[in-house]
N, C-alpha and C positions, 0 to 999 in steps of 0.2 A: 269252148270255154273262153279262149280269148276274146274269142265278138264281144263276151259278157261284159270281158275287160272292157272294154272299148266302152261299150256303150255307159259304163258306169264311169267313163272319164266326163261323160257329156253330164252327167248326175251328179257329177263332182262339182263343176261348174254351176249349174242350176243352184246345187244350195248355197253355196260360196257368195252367189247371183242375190238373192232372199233373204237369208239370214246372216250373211258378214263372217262365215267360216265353216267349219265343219269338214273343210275338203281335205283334210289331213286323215280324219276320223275314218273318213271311204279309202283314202289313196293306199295307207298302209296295207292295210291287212288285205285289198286286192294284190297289189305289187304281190306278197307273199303270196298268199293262199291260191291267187288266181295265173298268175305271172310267173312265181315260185323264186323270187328273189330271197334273198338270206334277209333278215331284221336292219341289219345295218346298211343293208343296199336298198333299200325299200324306204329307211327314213329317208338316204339322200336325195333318191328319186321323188319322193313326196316332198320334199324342201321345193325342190327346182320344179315340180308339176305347179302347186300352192303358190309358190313366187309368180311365175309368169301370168297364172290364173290373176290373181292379185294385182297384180301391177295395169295388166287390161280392163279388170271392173275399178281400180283407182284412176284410172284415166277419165272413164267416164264420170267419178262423181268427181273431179276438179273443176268441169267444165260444169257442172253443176254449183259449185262451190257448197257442197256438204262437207267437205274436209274440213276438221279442230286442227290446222298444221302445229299448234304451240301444244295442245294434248299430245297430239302424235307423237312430236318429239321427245317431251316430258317422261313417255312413257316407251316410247320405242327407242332411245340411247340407253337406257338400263336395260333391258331385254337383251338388246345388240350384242351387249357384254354378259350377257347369261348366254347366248347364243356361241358366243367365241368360249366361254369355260366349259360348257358341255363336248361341244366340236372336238376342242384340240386338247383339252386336259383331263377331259372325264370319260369318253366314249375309248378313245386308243386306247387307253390305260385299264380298259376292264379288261380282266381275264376269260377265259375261252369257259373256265368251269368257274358259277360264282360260288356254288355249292356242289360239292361229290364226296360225301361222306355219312353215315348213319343212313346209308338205302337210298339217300335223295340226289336227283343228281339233276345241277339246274345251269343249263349254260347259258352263254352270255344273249343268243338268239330267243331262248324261252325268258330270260330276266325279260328284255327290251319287251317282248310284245305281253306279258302278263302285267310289268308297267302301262302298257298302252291299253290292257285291256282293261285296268282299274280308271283308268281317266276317261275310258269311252264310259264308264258306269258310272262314274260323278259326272261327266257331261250330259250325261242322257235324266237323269234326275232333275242338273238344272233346264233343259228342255221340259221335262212333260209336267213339272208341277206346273199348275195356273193361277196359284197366289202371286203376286210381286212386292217386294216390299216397299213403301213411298220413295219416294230422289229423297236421299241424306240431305239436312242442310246445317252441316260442316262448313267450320272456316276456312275460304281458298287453301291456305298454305297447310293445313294439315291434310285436308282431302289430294294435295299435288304429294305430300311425303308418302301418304298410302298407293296413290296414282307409283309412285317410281320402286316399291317395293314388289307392288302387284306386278310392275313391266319387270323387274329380274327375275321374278320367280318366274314369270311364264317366259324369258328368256332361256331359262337353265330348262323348262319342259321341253320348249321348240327346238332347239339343240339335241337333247337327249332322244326324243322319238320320234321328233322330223313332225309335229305337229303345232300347227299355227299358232291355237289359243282363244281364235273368236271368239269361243263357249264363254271363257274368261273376259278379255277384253271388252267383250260390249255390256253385260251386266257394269263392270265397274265402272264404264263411263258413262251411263247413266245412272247410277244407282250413286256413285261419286261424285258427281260434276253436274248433273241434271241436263246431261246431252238429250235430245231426241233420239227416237230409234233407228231413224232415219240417219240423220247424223252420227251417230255412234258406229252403224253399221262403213260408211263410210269413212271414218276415222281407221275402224277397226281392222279394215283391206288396205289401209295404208302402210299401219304396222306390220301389218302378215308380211304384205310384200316387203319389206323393211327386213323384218327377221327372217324370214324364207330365205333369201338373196344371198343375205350375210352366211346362214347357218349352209348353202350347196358351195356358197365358193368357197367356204373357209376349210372343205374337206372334201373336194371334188375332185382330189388326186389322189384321195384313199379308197375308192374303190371306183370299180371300170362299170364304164357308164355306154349305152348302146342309143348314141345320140339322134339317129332316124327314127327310135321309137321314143322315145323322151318326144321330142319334136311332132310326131303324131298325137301320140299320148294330152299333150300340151295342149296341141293345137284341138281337139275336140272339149278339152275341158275350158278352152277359152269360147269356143260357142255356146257351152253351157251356160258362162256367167254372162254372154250376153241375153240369153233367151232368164235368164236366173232375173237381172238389171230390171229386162223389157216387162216381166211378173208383176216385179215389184212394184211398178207404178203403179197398178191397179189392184196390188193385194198387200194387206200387212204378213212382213215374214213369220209374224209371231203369233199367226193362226195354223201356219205348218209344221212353229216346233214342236209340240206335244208327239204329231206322228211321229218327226225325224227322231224325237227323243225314244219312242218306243224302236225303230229300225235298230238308232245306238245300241242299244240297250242289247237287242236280242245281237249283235255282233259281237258285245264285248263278252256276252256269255260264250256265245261259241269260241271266241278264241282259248277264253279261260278252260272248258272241255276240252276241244284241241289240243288244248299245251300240256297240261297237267293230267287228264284223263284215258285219250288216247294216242300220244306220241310214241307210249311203248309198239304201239301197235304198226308201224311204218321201220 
């Protein structure tokens, strides 16, 4: 069951590699299901897996010069600080039971991952439709006010369930700003690792971390984004998200079953 693990850090990579994100979407609910981390231990680890990930396929597009550095920022300083309120103001402070009352009893591990399982199902929707709708043409300054609302809200997500946001971030910077996909995806690995970074160290003392496996863990999913990178020259990522969106898709159900269907049962 572990090798699985393993090998799905390398797949973690590949799509991160392709499409500009998604390696949150696999890290978590492996950590859990396959690992058997608690929710909260599992975002962390998927903060610091997706940061390092990220920061090695952003290296490669600098030297490229696909990087927006002034969108980056625009939009990964708000984020930053959705990252820092989930961290340290909203995640400590939930209670162990959100709900134990009238038969239902819903703790703070099944809240986190049925939140995550609802956003792997709006993710997996904006993957497999094959409509797009044209680049917006909005005036700079009101497309950048949307730009820095969009970065805190997917600040406050990345924060809360240790997930990136790619899904998010690359539609809006093209669909906003009229980036290339190309371009957007590499903006979008700059963010991540931006948010990822912020959101492990700002709570990397809150729960115990087994740093030879992190560091393994890491390190296969950073050969994924290179073998994900070396893809993409020769293929659009946006001929693979439909499948990746149908995988989402069937994950986010299974956890939803899992959590709510047969927990009684363990």
């Amino acid at each position: 069951m572990e090798l699985l693990g393993y090998f799905s850090a390398v797949i973690i990579g590949l799509v991160m590699g392709l499409i500009g994100g998604g390696g949150s979407i696999l890290s978590v609910p492996i950590f859990v299901y396959v690992f058997g981390f608690d929710a909260v231990t599992a975002t962390a680890l998927s903060l610091f897996v997706v940061g390092v990930t990220s920061i090695v396929g952003t290296a490669g597009f600098i030297k490229q010069k696909q990087i927006d550095f002034r969108t980056a920022f625009t939009f990964g300083l708000p984020s930053i600080l959705g990252v820092l309120f989930s961290r340290r103001l909203v995640l400590p402070h939930l209670p162990h039971y959100i709900i134990n009352r009238w038969g239902i009893t819903l703790t703070k591990d099944m809240f986190l991952l049925l939140l995550f399982s609802v956003l792997m199902i709006i993710a997996s929707y904006k993957m497999i439709r094959k409509t797009e709708r044209p680049r917006a043409q909005k005036e700079p300054g009101h497309n950048y006010t949307i730009l820095i609302s969009q970065g805190l809200l997917v600040g406050i997500v990345t924060g809360l369930i240790g997930a990136g946001g790619g899904f998010l971030i690359v539609p809006a910077l093209v669909m906003l700003l009229g980036l290339s996909m190309k371009r957007a995806v590499a903006t979008s690995l700059f963010i991540i690792a931006m948010n990822t970074s912020i959101g492990f160290l700002s709570t990397m003392k809150m729960v115990k971390h087994d740093w030879n496996f992190l560091l393994v863990f890491s390190a296969l999913s950073v050969v994924g984004i290179f073998l994900g990178l070396r893809i993409s020259k020769k293929m659009d990522g946006r001929k693979l998200k439909p499948l990746f969106g149908y995988i989402v898709l069937a994950m986010g159900i299974f956890i939803i079953i899992k959590e709510v269907f047969l927990k009684q049962q363990y």
